[in-house]
N, C-alpha and C positions, 0 to 999 in steps of 0.2 A: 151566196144564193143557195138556198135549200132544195136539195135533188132526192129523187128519190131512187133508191140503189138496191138493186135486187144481187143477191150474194146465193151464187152458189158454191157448198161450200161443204162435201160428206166428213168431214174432218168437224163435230160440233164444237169442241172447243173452242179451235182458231175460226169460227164463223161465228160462234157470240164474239170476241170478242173484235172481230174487228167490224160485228154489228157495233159493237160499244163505240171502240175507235170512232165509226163515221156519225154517229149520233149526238158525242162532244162534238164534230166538226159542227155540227148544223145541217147534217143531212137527215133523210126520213128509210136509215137502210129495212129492210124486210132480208130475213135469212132462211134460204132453204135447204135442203140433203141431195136432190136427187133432179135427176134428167126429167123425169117424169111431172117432179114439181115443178122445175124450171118450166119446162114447155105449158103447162097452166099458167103460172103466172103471167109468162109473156101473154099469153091470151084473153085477161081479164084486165091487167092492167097495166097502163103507160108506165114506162121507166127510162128515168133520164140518165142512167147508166145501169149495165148489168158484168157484173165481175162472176166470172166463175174460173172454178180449179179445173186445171186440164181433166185428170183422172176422176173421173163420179164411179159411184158403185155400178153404178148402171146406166152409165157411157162414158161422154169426153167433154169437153167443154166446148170443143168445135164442132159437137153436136147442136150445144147450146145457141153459141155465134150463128151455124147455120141457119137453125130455127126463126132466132130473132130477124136474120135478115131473109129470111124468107118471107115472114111475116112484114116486111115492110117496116121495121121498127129502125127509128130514129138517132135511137141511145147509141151511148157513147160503149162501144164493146171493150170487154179487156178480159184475157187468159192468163191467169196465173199458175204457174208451177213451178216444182222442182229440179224440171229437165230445163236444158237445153230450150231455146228453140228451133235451133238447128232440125234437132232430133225430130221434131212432129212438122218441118218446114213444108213438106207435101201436103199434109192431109189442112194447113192453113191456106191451100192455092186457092184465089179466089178472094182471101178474106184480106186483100192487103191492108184495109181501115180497120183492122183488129188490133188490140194495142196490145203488147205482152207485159208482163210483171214477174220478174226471177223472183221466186222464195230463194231465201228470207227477203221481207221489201220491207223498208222504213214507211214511217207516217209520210214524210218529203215525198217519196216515188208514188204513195198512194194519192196524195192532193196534187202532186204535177202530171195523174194521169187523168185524176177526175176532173179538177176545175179546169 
């Protein structure tokens, strides 16, 4: 089934391409840079997953997850990064239905977190 999947993702490389990645899958991803995008998009339209990188230029991706769920959105949340989760385990208090993703992450860990 085809989702649609907002990426954020200040790294443009690895966010075309793992626009590309979810678009063979049969998804409908949309990719953005920044905290500021992110919180528009959630605002204008539904998404049935939103993946974002911990680290943005200009914030965190737990700024993101907050957002979404503040706004009452549905999707299916997921933070990716390079760290630990350990490391940022505080600032995710609250958000136990967040799902993590350790960089580097296989195509397998991205379709066993989305579908």
């Amino acid at each position: 089934m085809s989702k649609a999947v907002l990426i954020v993702e200040d790294d443009p490389q690895l966010g075309e391409s793992l626009k590309t990645i979810l678009s063979l899958l049969h998804h409908e991803p949309h990719h953005i840079l920044t905290l500021k995008e992110a919180k528009e998009a959630i605002d204008n339209q539904r998404w049935d997953v939103i993946i974002s990188d911990y680290s943005l230029a200009d914030g965190t991706g737990v700024e993101v997850m907050n957002y979404a769920v503040e706004r009452k959105c549905s999707s299916t949340l997921i933070i990716s990064s390079g760290h630990e989760r350990e490391s940022i385990e505080e600032e995710l208090s609250g958000l136990d239905h967040v799902r993590w993703m350790s960089k580097p992450y296989t195509i397998n860990d991205l379709t066993a977190l989305i579908d």
